[in-house]
N, C-alpha and C positions, 0 to 999 in steps of 0.2 A: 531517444537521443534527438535533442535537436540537427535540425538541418542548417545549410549556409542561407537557403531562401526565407526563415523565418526571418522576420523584423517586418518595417513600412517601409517602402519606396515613395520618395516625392518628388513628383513634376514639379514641373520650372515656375508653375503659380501657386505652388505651395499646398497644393492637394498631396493627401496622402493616400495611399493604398497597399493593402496589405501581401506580402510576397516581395521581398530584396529582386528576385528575376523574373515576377510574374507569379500568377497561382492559375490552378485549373481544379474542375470540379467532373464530377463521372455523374451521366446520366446514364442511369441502369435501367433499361426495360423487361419487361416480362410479360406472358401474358398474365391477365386476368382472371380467377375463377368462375368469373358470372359471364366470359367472351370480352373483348376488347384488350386493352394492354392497360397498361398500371406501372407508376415509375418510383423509384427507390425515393422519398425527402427525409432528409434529417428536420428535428426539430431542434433548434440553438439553442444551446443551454442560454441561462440567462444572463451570466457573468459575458459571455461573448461580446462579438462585435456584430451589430443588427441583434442581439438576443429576445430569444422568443418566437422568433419568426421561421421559415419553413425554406429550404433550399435543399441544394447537394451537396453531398459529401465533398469536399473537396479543401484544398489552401494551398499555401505557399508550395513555390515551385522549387527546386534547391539546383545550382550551376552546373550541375552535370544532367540533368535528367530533361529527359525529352517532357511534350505534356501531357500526353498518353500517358507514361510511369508514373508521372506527380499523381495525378487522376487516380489511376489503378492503388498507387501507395496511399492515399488520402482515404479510398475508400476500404480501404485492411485494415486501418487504423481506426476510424471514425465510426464503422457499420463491420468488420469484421469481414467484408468480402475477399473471397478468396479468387486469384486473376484468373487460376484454373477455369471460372466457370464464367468467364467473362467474355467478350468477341465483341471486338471494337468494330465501328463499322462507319463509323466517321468522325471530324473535329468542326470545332468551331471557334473563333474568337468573336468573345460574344459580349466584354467590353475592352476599354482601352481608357489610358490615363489621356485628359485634356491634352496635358503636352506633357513628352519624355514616353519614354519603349515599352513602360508595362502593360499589359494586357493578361486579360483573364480566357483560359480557353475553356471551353465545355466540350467532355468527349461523351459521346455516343454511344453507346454501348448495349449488348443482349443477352440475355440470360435466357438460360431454356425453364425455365420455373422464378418464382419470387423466392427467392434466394432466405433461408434462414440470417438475420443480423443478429449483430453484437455489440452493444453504444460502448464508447468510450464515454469519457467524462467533458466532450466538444460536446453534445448531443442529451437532450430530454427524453426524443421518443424517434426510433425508427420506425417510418411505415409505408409500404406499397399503396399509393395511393392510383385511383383511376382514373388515368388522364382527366374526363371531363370533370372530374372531382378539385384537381387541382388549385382552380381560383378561388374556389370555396376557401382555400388556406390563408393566414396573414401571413404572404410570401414575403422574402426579402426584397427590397426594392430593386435590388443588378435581377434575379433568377426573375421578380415580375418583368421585369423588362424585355426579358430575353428568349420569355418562353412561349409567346406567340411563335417565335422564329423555330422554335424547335420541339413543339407538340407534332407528334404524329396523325396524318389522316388516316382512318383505314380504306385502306385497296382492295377491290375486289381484282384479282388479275385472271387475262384468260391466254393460254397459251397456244399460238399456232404449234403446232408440235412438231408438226412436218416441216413448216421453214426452221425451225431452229434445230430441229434436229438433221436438214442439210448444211446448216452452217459449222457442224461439227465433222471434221475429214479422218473418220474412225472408221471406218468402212460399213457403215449402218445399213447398208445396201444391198449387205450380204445377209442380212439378219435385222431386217426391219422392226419385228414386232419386239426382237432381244435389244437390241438399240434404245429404240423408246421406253421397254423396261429398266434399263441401266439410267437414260436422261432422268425418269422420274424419277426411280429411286434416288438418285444423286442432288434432286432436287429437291425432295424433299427430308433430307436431312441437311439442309439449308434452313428449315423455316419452325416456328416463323422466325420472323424479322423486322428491323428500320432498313428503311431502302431511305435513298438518296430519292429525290423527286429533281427533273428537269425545272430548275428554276430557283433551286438553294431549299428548297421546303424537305419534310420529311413523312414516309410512308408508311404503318404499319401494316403489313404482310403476313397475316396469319397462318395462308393457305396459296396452292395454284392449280387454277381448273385447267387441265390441258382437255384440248379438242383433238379425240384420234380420227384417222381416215383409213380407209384401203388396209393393207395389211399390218397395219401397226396397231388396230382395234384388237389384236391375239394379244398385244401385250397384257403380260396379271397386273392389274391393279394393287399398286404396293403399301400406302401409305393412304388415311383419311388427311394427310396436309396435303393432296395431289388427288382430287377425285376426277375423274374422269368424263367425258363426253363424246359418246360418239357420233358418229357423223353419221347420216342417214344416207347421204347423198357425199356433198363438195362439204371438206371441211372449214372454205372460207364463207361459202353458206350459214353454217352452224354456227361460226364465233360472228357473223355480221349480225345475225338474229339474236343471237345470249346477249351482246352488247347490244343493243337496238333495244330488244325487249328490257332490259334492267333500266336503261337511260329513258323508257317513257315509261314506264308503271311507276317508279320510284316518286314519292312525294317528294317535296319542295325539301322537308327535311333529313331525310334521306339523301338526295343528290348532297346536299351539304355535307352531311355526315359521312361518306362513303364515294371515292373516287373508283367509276371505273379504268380500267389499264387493258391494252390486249399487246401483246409481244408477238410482233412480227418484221419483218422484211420487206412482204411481198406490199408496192405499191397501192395493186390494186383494192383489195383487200381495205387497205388504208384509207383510202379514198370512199368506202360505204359503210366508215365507220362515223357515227354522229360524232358531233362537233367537238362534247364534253366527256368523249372517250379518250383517254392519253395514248400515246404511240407510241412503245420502247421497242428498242432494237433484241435483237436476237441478244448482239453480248452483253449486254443488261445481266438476263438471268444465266450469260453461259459464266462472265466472273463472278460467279457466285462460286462455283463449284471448284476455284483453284484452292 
């Protein structure tokens, strides 16, 4: 059944674009089978508009629906995804008409596997492609545009464990080592993931190294997405070194390729972390977990 948003909207100079309210399109990540992530493109059928070339599933947006729904409903229809397996985790407007209100949004999106698809008759061929793979495609000219802005880096992340696990007022105090049992496991049925990056950019999150201390080392290690490190000594010791050590062994390509992160709090800590280390806050990875 057609929608109200199917048709062209035209700005005030006589451009057209397709969606009466706008369109939006779903970028669906997953991991990869060889390591890294890999993102959902449709290939355009050939009758289409841009046809032949490589984008996301997505179009017309209809006057009731948010652009999350359009997104999610484009891709049931076009690739057969089902929203059950879906976990939004940001938006974007990633174009906009010269002049007049339409814009196109890109929603973000995660899947815990590459999702089995199903073309409709918009679509050639569906396929998980590997991020770094992607320009290899004859992309559509809007998704080539847009997809600098919205490629994932991967992150290596390392977690104070002890400040953020004082930032939670559960009474972990009483039960240290069960406390930090409970943050990882809860953590890591979070991951992986796209994280938001300080700055509009985007993260992929495969895994997170917590650094234990003191009595929280009895925690059991629960998940291979959350391995462990303990601390010998100070656990701000431990993660200045992991970080330190990763930020100078790692080649030129490397540091490109691979952002490290540490999650903490504590100033000091911060302050002997090198320069090309990122700083997120404790609530970072505690909204993860609502």
């Amino acid at each position: 059944m057609r929608g109200d948003g199917d048709g062209w909207a035209e700005s005030d100079d006589g451009s057209r674009y397709w969606g009466r309210h706008g369109a939006a399109g779903l970028l669906l990540r997953a991991p990869a089978p060889g390591g890294g992530s890999a993102v959902l493109l449709q290939h355009r059928a050939a009758w289409s508009h841009q046809g032949g070339t490589w984008a996301l599933p997505g179009g017309a947006r209809d006057s009731h629906e948010t652009t999350t729904h359009a997104a999610i409903r484009e891709a049931g229809e076009e690739a057969g995804i089902s929203v059950e397996h879906v976990q939004v985790r940001a938006e974007r407007v990633t174009a906009h008409a010269t002049s007049g209100p339409w814009t196109y949004t890109t929603v973000v999106a995660d899947a815990a596997t590459a999702l089995s698809t199903v073309p409709n008759g918009e679509s050639t061929e569906l396929r998980w492609v590997p991020e770094e793979q992607v320009t290899d495609l004859p992309l559509h000219p809007g998704f080539a545009a847009s997809w600098p802005g919205l490629r994932a880096t991967p992150v290596r992340l390392l977690l104070d464990t002890a400040n953020v696990l004082g930032s939670r007022p559960d009474g972990w105090w009483r039960d240290r080592a069960g406390a930090t049992g409970r943050l990882l496991a809860d953590l890591a049925a979070t991951l992986p993931r796209t994280i938001e990056l300080p700055g509009g950019g985007f993260g992929w999150l495969p895994r997170v190294e917590a650094v234990l201390e003191g009595q929280a080392v009895d925690a059991v290690a629960v998940d291979a997405r959350v391995p462990v490190h303990v601390a010998s000594g100070s656990g701000d010791d431990a993660l200045a070194e992991l970080a330190s050590a990763r930020s100078h062994s790692a080649t030129l390509t490397e540091v490109v390729a691979e952002l490290t992160a540490v999650v903490t709090a504590d100033r000091g800590l911060q302050a002997r972390l090198p320069e090309s280390v990122l700083r997120l806050a404790p609530s970072t990875v505690l909204s993860w977990l609502g």
